[in-house]
C-alpha positions as CSV (number, residue, x, y, z in Angstrom):
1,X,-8.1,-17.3,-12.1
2,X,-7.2,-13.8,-9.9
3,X,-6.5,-16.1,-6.7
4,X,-4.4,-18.4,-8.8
5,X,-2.9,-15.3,-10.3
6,X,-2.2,-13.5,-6.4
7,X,-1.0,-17.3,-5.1
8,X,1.6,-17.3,-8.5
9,X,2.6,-13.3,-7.7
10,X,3.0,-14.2,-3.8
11,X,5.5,-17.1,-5.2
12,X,7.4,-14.9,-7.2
13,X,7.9,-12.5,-5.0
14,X,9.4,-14.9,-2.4
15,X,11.3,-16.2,-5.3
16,X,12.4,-12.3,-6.0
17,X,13.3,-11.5,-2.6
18,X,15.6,-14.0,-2.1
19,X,17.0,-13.2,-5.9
20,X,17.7,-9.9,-4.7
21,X,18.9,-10.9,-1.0
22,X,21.3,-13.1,-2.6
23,X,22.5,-10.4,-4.9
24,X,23.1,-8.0,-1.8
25,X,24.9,-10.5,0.2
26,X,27.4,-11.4,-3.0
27,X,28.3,-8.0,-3.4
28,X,28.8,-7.5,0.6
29,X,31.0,-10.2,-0.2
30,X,32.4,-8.7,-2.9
31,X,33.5,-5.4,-1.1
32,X,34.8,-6.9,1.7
33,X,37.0,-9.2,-0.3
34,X,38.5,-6.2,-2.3
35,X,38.9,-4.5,0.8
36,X,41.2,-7.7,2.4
37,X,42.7,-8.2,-1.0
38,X,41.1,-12.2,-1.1
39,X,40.0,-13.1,-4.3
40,X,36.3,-14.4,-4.5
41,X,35.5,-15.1,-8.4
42,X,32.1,-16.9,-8.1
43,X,31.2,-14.0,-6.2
44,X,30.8,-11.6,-9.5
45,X,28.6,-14.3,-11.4
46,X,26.3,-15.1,-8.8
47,X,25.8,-11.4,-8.1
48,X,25.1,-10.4,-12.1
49,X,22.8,-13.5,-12.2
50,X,21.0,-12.9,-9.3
51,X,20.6,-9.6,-10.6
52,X,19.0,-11.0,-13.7
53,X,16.5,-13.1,-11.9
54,X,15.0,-10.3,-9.5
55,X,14.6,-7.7,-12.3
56,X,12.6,-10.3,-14.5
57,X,10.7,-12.0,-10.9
58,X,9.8,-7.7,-10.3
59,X,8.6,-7.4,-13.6
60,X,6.1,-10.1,-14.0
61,X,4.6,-8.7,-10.6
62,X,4.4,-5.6,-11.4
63,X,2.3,-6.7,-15.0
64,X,0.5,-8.5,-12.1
65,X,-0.4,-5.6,-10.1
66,X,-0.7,-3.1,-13.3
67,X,2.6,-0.9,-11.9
68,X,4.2,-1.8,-15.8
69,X,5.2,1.2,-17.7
70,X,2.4,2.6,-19.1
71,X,1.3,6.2,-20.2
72,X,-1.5,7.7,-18.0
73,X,-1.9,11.0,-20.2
74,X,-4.5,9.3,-22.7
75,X,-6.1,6.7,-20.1
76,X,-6.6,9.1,-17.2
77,X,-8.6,11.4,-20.0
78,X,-11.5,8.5,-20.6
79,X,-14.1,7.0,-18.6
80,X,-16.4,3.9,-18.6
81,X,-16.3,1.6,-21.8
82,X,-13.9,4.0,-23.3
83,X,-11.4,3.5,-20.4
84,X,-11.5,-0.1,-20.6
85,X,-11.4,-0.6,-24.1
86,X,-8.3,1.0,-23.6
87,X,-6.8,-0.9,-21.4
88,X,-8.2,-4.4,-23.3
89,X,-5.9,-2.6,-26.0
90,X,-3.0,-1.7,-24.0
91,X,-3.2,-6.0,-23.1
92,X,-3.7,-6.8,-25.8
93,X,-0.5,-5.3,-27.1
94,X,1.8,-6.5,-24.2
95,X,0.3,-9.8,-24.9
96,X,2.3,-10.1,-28.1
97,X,5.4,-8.8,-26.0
98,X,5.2,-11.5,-23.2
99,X,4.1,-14.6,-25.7
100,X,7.2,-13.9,-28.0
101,X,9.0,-13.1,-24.9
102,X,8.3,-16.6,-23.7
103,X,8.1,-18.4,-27.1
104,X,11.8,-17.1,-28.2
105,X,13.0,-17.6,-24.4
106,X,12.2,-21.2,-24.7
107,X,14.5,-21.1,-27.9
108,X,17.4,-18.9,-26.1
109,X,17.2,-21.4,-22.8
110,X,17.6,-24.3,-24.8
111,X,20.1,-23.1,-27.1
112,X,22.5,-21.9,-24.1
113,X,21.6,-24.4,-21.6
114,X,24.7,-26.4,-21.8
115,X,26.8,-23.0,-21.5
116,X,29.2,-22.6,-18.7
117,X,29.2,-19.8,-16.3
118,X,32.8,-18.3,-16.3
119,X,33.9,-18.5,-13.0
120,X,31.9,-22.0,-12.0
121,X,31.9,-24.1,-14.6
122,X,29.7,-26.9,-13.2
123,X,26.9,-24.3,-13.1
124,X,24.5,-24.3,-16.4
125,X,23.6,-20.7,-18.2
126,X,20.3,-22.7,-19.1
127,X,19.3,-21.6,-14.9
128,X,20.2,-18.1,-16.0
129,X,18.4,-18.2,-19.6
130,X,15.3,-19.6,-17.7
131,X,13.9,-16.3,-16.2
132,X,13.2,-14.8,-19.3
133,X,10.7,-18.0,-20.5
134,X,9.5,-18.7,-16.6
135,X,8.4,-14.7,-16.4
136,X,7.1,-14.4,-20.3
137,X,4.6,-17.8,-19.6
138,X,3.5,-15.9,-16.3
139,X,3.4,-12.0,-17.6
140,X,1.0,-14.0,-19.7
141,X,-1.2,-15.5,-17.6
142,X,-1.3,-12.4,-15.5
143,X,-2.4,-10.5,-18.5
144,X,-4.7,-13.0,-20.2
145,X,-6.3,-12.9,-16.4
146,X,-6.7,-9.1,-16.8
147,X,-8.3,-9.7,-20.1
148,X,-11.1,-11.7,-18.6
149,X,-11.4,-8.9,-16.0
150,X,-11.3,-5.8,-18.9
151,X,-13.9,-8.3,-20.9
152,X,-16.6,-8.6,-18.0
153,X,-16.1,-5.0,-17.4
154,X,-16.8,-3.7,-20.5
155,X,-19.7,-6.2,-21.4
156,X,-20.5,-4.6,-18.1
157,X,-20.5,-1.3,-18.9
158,X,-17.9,0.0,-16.1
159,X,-14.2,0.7,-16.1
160,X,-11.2,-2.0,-15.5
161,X,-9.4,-1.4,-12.1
């Protein structure tokens, strides 16, 4: 599961990259149209939603790779079994985050897929809507895989990494 985990993390952050690449490069655009007074609409959508999909593509890695927003003060005060009971908690509670995350973005994707963007109509909002159910399904996975780990380490008496 941890190498199917690092192989779906490595995808995502290809996927991110060029989310945020294309982001960049839309609001270069952007200036430089403003500057020689040429109107570039699409420019401003593909920018916002390119936006979207690199914050949600960073946050799944960064459940991955346990950088989430967490607080330390408690966790950094316990060792062994305590430590990793812990975090088995702390998973277990951002497991009902990312499964209603990905249950009701299924429902929100569906629901809006047929929208229009503004400024390109033959573009779908369903593409947009998708990040939130594609990164809910793998915030899962990544933490149902860390589950496994926190389990074996507390059955074997040492702390989760």
């Amino acid at each position: 599961m941890r190498s199917l985990a690092n192989a779906l993390e490595k995808i995502q952050t290809m996927a991110g990259a060029i989310a945020i690449s294309v982001f960049l490069i839309t609001v270069i655009i952007q200036i430089a149209a403003r500057f020689l007074q040429v109107p570039v609409m699409w420019a401003q959508d593909v920018s916002v939603y390119s936006f979207i999909w690199a914050v949600f593509l960073g946050a799944a890695i960064a459940v991955n790779s346990h950088q989430h927003f967490a607080f330390d003060s408690l966790r950094d005060h316990l060792k062994g079994r305590w430590k990793t009971a812990h975090a088995i908690l702390i998973i277990l509670l951002m497991l009902i985050f990312t499964i209603a995350m990905s249950k009701y973005g299924i429902d929100v994707t569906k629901k809006f897929w047929n929208y229009q963007w503004v400024n390109m109509p033959s573009l779908k909002m369903g593409y947009v809507w998708m990040a939130l159910p594609l990164t809910g399904i793998t915030m899962t996975f990544y933490l149902i895989t860390h589950l496994f780990e926190g389990i074996y380490a507390f059955i074997k008496g040492g702390e989760i990494s």
